[in-house]
C-alpha positions in Angstrom: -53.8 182.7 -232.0 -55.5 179.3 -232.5 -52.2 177.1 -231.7 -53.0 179.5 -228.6 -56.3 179.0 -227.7 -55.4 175.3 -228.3 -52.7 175.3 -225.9 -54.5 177.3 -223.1 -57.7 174.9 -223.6 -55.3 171.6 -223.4 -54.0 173.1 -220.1 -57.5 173.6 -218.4 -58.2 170.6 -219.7 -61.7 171.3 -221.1 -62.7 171.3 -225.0 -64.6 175.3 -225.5 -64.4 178.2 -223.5 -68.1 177.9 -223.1 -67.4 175.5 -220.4 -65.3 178.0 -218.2 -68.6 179.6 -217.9 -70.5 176.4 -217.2 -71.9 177.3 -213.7 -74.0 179.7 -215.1 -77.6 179.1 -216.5 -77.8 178.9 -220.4 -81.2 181.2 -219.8 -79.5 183.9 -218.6 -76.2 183.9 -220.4 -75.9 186.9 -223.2 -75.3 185.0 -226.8 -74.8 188.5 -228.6 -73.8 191.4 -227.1 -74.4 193.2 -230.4 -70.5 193.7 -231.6 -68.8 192.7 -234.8 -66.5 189.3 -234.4 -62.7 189.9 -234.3 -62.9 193.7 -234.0 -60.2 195.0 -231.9 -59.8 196.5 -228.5 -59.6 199.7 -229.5 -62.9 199.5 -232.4 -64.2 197.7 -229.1 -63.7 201.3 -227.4 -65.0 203.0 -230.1 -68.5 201.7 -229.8 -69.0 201.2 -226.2 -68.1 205.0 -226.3 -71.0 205.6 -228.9 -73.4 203.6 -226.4 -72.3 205.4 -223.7 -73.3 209.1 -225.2 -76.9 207.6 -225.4 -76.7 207.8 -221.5 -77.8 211.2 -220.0 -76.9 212.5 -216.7 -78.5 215.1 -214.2 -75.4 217.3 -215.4 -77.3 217.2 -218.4 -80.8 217.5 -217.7 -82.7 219.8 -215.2 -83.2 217.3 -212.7 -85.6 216.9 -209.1 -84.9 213.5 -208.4 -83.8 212.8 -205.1 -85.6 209.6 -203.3 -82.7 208.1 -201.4 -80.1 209.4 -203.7 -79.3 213.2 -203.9 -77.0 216.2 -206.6 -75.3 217.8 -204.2 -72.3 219.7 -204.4 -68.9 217.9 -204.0 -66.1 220.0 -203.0 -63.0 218.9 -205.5 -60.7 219.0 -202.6 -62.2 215.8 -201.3 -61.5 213.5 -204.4 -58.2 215.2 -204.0 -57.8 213.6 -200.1 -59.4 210.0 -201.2 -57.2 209.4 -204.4 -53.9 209.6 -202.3 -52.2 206.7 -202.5 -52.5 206.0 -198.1 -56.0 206.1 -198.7 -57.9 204.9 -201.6 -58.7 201.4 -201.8 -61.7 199.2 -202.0 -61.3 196.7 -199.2 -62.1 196.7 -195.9 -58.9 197.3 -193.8 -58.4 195.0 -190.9 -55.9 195.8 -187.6 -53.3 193.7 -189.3 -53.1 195.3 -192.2 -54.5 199.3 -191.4 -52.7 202.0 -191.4 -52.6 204.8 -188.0 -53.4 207.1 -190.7 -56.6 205.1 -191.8 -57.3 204.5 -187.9 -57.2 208.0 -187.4 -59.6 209.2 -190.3 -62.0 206.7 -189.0 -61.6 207.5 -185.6 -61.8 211.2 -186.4 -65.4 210.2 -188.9 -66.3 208.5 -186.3 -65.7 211.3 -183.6 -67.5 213.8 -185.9 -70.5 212.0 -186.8 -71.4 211.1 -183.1 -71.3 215.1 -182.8 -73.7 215.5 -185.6 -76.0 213.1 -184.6 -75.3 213.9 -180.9 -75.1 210.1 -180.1 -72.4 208.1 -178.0 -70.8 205.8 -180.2 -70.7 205.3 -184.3 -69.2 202.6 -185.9 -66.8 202.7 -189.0 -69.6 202.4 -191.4 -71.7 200.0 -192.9 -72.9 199.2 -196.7 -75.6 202.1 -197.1 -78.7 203.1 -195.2 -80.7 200.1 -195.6 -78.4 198.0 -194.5 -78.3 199.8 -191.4 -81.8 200.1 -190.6 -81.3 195.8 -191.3 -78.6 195.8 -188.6 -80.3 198.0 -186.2 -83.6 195.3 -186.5 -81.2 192.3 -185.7 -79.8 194.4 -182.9 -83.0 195.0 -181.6 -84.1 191.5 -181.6 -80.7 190.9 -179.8 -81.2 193.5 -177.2 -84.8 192.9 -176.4 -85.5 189.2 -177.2 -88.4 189.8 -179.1 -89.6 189.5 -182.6 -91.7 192.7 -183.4 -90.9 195.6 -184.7 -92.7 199.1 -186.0 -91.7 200.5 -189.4 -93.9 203.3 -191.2 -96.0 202.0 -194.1 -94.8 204.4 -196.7 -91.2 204.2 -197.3 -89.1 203.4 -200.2 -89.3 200.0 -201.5 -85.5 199.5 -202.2 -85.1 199.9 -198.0 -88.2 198.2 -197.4 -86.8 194.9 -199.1 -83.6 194.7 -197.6 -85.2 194.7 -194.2 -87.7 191.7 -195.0 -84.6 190.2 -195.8 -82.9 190.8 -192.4 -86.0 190.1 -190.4 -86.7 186.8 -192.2 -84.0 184.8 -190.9 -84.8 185.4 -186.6 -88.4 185.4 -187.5 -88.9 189.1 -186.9 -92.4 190.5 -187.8 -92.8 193.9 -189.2 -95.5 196.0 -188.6 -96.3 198.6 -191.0 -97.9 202.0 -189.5 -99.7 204.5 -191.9 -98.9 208.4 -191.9 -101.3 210.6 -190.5 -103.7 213.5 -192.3 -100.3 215.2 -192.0 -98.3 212.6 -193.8 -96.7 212.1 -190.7 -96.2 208.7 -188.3 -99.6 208.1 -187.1 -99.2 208.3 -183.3 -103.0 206.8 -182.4 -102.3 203.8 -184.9 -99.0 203.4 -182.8 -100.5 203.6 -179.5 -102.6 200.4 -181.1 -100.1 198.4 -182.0 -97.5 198.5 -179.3 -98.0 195.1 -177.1 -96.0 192.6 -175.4 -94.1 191.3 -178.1 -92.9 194.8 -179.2 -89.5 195.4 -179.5 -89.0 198.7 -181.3 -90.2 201.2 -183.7 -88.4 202.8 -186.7 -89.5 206.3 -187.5 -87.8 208.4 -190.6 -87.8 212.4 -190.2 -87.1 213.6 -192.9 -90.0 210.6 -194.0 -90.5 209.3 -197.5 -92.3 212.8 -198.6 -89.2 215.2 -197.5 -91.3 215.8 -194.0 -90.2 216.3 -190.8 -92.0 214.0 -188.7 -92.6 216.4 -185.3 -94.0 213.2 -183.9 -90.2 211.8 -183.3 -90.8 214.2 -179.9 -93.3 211.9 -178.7 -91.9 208.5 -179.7 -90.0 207.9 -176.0 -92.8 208.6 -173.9 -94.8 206.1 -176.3 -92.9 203.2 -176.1 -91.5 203.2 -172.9 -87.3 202.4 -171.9 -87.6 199.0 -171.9 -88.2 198.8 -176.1 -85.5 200.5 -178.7 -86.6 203.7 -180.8 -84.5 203.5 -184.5 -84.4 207.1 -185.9 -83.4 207.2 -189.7 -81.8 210.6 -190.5 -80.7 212.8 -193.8 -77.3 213.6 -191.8 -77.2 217.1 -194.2 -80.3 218.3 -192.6 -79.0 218.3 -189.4 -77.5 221.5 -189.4 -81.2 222.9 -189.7 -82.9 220.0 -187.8 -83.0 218.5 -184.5 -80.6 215.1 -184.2 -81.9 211.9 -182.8 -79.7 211.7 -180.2 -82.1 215.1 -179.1 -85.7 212.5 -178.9 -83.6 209.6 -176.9 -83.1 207.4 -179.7 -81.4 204.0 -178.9 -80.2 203.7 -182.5 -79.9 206.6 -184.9 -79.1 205.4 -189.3 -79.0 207.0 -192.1 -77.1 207.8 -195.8 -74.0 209.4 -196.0 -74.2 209.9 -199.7 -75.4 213.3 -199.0 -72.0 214.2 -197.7 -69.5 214.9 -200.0 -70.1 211.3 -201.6 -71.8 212.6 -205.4 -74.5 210.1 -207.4 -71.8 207.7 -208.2 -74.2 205.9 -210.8 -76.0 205.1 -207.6 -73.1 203.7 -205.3 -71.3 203.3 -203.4 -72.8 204.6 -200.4 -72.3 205.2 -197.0 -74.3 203.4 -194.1 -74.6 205.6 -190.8 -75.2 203.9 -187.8 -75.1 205.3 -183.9 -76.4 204.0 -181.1 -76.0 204.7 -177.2 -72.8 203.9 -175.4 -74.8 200.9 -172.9 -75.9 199.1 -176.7 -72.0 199.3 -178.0 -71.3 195.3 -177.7 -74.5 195.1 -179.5 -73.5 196.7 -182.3 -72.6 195.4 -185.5 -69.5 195.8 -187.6 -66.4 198.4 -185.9 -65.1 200.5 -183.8 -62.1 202.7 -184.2 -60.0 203.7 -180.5 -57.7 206.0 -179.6 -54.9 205.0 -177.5 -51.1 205.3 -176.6 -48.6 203.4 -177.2 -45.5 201.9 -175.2 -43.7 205.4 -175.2 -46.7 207.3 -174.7 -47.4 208.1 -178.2 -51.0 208.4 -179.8 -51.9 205.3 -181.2 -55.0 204.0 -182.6 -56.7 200.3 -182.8 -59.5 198.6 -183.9 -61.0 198.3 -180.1 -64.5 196.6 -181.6 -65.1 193.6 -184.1 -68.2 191.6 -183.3 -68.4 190.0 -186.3 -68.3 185.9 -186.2 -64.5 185.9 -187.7 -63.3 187.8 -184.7 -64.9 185.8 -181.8 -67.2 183.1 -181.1 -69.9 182.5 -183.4 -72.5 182.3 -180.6 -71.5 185.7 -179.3 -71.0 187.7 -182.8 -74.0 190.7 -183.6 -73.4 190.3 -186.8 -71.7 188.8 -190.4 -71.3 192.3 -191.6 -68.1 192.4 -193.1 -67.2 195.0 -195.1 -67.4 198.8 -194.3 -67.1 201.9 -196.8 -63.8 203.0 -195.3 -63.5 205.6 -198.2 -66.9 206.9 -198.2 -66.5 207.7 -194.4 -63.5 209.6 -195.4 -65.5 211.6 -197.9 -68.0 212.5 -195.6 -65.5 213.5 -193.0 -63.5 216.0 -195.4 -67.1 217.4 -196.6 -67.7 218.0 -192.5 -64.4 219.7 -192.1 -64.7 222.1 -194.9 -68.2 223.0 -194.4 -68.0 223.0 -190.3 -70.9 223.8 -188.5 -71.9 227.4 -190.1 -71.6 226.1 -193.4 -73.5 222.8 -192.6 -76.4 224.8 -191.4 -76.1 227.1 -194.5 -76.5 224.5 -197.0 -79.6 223.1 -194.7 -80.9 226.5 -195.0 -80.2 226.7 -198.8 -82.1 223.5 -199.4 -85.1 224.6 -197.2 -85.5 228.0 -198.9 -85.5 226.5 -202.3 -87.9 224.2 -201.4 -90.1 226.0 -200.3 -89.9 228.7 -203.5 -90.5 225.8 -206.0 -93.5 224.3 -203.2 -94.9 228.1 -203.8 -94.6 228.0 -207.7 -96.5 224.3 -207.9 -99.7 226.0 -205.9 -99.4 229.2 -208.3 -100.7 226.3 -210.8 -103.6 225.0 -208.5 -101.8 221.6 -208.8 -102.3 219.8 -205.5 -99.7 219.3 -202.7 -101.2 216.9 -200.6 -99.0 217.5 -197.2 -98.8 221.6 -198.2 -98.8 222.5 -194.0 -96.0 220.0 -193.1 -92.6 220.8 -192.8 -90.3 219.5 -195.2 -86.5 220.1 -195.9 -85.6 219.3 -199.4 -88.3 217.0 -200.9 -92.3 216.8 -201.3 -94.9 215.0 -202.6 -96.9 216.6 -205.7 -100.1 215.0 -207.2 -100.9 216.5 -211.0 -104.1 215.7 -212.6 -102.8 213.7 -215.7 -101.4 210.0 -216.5 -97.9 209.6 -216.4 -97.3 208.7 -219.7 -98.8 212.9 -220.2 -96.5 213.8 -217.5 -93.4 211.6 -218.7 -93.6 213.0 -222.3 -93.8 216.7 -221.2 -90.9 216.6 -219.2 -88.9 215.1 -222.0 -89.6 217.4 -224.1 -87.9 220.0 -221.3 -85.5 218.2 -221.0 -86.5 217.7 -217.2 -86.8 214.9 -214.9 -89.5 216.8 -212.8 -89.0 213.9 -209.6 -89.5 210.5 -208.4 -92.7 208.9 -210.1 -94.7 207.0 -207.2 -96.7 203.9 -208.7 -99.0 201.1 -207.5 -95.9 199.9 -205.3 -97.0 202.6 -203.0 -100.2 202.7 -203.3 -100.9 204.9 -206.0 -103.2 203.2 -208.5 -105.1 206.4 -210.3 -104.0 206.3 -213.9 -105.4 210.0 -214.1 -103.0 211.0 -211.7 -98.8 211.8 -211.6 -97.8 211.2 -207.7 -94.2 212.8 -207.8 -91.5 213.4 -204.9 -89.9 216.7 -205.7 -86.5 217.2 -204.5 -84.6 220.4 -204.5 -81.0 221.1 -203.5 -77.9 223.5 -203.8 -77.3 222.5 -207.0 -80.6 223.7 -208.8 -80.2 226.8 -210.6 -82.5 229.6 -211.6 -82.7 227.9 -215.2 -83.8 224.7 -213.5 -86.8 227.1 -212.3 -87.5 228.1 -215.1 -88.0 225.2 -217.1 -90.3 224.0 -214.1 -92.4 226.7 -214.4 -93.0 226.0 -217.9 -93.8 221.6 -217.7 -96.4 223.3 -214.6 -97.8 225.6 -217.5 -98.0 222.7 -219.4 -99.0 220.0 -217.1 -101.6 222.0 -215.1 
């Protein structure tokens, strides 16, 4: 092995391995990683197996967390689809190398998701939903020619931060709107800031707190044709909800994650992004067409790329490049086996559970701050108690009772537990019960 390693070295021409990895900072490189030298693969295995048991999963714990990511049910038939061999791969297909059969899934996720949302066009996909709501700034700025745009105060910070980074490079200023008594967009506060230099408002329903914002209605009228209105969508709740493309929204994102996709450790995820057929050569990232070909067959072809590697630089929307080809696949077999009925049952299912475990938390007294707003599958909870109280009651349960809010959002009361709840298919009558018993012990 060492006449090897001396071989191999001779041929790179360097004298230690350490110098292969040379490029990267001494302060962040890992000197132990806590193993036994010259153990083998397999003893390798072994413990990275042990380490591995330490992790728990919502499969194993009674678990409300939602936040962006959400437990719901995965039909098996869809890994089924996605693992044949036509399909599954990790890189984004381009018209050279694509399949019709790829075309035509996209085309057909594509078809079916501009029905959902009940807007013109929808591209192949992008990264997730932040990365969406990023495009859909540029390609306001791009549309309009200005530099402002309206985004509620309160939402999640991991969207929030990939925005600042889109708007950062064309110098586009965000201007952060608070909710309302009702936890909802503050229409007044709107009215206020809406000038000149406005180009368009992003406004969440379901927001940050599950609820749906009834103020979407009134967004148009607001702002006026001549500025772009970005609605951000939970596409499951559409089959109880009203879809964007409803409120004349220009550009309508979201997360596809909630179709068929699973928790995935967290990703991938699926990036949803609609706008209105006049805006489609302003729209980042691809477009999937159906055509015929020279003997009148159905055919199908990438018919948008307005990325700067297709055309001219000056021209491109975007340097998006990759797309989640398999995702949008998931989501479209999820679609097709649930169709519309079963869509709005699982919307229905969500709501109703909600709403029983919203019922048990005032049983308690514990406060719901936004307790008349409509929500789907998530609210906000505020227990009288630190969360190191909270935190150590639940683990006991064996519950993860939601999505701890901190001083990142505001919340600075060390007396206090601000939780989003969220509920779904998936939670069980047990799950119920051990709630019931952390709000006998928290309350």
């Amino acid at each position: 092995m060492d006449n090897d390693l001396y071989e191999i070295l001779k041929e790179l021409e360097i004298k230690d391995p350490d110098e292969l990895f040379e490029d990267i900072p001494e302060s962040i490189r890992i000197k132990n990683v806590g193993l036994p030298k010259g153990i083998s693969e397999d003893e390798v295995r072994e413990i990275a197996g042990e380490y591995a048991s330490m992790n728990r999963s919502v499969n194993d714990m009674h678990s409300f967390l939602g936040f962006g990511i959400y437990n719901h049910f995965v039909p098996a038939a869809i890994g089924n689809i996605i693992s044949r061999n036509e399909f599954i791969t990790a890189y984004t297909p381009y018209q050279a190398e694509i399949s019709q059969g790829i075309m035509q899934a996209l085309f057909e996720y594509q078809s079916m998701m501009a029905e959902l949302l009940q807007m013109d066009v929808v591209n192949s996909s992008l990264y997730d939903s932040s990365a969406a709501l990023g495009e859909a700034i540029r390609m306001m700025h791009n549309i309009t020619g200005k530099n402002e745009f309206i985004i509620p105060q309160m939402m999640p910070n991991h969207k929030k931060m990939v925005i600042r980074n889109y708007a950062k490079g064309p110098g586009i200023n965000l201007v952060e709107i608070p909710f309302d008594e009702r936890g909802m967009f503050d229409i007044e506060a709107l009215k206020e800031a809406i000038n000149d230099n406005t180009g368009g408002i992003y406004l969440e329903y379901p927001n940050m707190y599950g609820i749906v914002d009834s103020n979407v209605r009134m967004i148009r009228e607001i702002i006026g044709e001549e500025r772009i209105f970005v609605a951000g969508v939970n596409p499951i709740s559409l089959g109880v909800i009203s879809p964007p493309g409803a409120f004349d929204a220009d550009i309508a994102i979201g997360d596809g994650q909630v179709l068929g996709l699973g928790l995935n450790f967290g990703g991938p995820l699926l990036g949803v992004f609609a706008t209105k057929m006049k805006y489609i050569r302003k729209m980042p990232g691809r477009i999937m067409g159906a055509a015929k070909d020279m003997k009148g067959n159905p055919a199908y072809a990438m018919i948008l790329q307005t990325r700067e590697q297709h055309i001219r630089r000056e021209k491109a929307t975007s340097n998006i490049t990759s797309n989640e080809a398999l995702m949008s696949l998931s989501s479209l077999v999820y679609l097709s086996l649930l169709g519309d009925s079963g869509l709005r049952k699982i919307g229905e299912i969500n709501m109703g559970r909600t709403q029983k475990l919203m019922s048990m938390v005032k049983e308690f007294g514990i406060n719901l701050p936004y307790n008349d707003s409509p929500v789907f599958n998530e609210f906000l909870m505020n227990i009288k108690g630190s969360k190191t109280f909270v935190n150590r009651i639940a683990r006991k349960l064996n519950l993860i009772p939601g999505y701890y809010l901190g001083k990142e959002y505001g919340f600075t009361n060390r007396n206090e537990t601000n939780l989003v709840v969220n509920v779904t298919e998936r939670n069980t009558d047990k799950d119920f019960d051990v709630y019931r018993e952390f709000l006998t012990r928290v309350s």
